[in-house]
C-alpha positions as CSV (number, residue, x, y, z in Angstrom):
1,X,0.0,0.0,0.0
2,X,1.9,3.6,-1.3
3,X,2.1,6.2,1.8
4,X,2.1,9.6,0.4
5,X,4.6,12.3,2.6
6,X,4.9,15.9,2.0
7,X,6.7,19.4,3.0
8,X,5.5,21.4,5.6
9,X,4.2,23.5,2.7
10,X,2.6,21.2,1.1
11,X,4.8,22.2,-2.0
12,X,6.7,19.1,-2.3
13,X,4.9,15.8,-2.3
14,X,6.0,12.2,-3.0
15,X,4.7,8.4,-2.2
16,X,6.6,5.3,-1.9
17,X,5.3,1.6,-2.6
18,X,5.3,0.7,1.2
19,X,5.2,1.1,4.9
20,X,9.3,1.2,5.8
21,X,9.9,-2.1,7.8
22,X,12.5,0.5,10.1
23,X,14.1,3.4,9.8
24,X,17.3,4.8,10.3
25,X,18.7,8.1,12.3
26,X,22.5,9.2,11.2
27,X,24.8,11.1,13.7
28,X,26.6,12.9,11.0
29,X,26.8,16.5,10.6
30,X,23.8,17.0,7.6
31,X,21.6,14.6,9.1
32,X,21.9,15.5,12.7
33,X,21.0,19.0,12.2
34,X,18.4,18.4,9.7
35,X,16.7,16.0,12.1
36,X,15.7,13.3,9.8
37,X,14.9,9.5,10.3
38,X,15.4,7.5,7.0
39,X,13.4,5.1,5.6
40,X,15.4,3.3,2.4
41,X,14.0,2.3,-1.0
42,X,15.0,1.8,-4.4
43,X,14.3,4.0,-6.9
44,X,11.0,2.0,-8.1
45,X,9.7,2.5,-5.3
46,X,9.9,5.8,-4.7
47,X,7.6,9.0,-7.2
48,X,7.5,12.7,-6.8
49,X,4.0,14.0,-7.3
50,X,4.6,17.4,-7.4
51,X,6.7,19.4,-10.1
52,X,10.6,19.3,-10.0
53,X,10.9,22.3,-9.8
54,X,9.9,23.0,-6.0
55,X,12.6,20.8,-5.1
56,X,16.0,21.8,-4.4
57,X,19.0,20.2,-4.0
58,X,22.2,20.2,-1.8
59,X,25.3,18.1,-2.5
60,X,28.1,17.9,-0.1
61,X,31.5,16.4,0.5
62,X,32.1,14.0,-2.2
63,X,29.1,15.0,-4.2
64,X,27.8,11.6,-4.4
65,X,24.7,12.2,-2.7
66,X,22.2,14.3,-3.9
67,X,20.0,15.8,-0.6
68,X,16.9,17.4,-1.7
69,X,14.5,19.9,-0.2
70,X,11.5,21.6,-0.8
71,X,12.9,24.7,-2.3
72,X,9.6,27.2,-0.6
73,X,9.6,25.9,3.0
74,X,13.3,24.2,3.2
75,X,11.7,21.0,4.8
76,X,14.4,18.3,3.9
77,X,12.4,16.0,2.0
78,X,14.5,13.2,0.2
79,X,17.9,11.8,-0.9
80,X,19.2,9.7,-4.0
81,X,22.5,8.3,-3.2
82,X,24.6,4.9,-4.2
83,X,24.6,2.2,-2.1
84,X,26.6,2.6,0.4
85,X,26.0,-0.9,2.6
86,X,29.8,-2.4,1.8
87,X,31.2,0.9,2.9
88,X,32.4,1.9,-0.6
89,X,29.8,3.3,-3.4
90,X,28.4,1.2,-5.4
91,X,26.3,3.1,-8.4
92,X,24.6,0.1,-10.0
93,X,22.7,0.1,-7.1
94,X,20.7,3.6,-6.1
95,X,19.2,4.1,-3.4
96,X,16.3,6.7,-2.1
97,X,16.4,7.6,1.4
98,X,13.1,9.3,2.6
99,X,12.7,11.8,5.1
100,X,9.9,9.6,7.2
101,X,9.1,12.5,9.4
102,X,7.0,13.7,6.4
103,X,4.7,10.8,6.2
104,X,1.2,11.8,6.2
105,X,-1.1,9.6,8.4
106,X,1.2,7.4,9.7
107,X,2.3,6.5,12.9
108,X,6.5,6.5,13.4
109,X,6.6,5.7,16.8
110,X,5.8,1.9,15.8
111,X,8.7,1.7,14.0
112,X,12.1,0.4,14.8
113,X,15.0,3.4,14.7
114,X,18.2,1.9,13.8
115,X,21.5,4.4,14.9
116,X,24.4,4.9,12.2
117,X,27.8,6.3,13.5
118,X,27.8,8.7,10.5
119,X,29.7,11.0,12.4
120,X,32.7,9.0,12.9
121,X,32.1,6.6,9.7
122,X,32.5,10.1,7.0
């Protein structure tokens, strides 16, 4: 069953395929501040329903990872990235990381929250 998230705006809206089975909350720098907790899919999975255009997008460090926002209210809303599971990238393998805070309807306390060291891992 597809859960639909948005911005706080409303501006940027996108659904993916399923209900995340856990999510995950990273220590490093970006996603510490930004406050997010992760929920992973691959690109199939994953549709924007409103225009590109109110999306922005950030890319830091090694400019692998392309962090997007709504570009009217600055809500972080998504990221497309390689895999990065053996530790190295791996590009035939993309993934889309979801901001599950913006989840509409949907309860996120039921859900594990696994902890990455992203702080001392990059």
């Amino acid at each position: 069953m597809p859960v639909e998230a948005s911005c706080h705006c409303g501006e940027t809206v996108f659904e993916v395929t399923e209900v995340p089975a856990n999510v995950t909350r990273c220590t490093c720098s970006l996603c510490a501040k930004r406050g997010a907790l992760w929920a992973y899919y691959k690109p199939a999975q994953f549709r924007l329903l409103s225009p590109t255009d109110n999306v922005s997008t950030y890319l830091w460090g090694s400019r692998t990872v392309k962090h997007h926002y709504c570009a009217s209210c600055g809500c972080g809303t998504y990221s497309e990235s390689p895999d990065w599971s053996t530790g190295k990238p791996d590009f035939d393998n993309p993934k889309v990381a979801v901001n599950a805070r913006l989840f509409d309807d949907f309860d996120l306390d039921a859900i594990e929250v696994n902890v990455i060291d992203g702080k001392n891992l990059w």
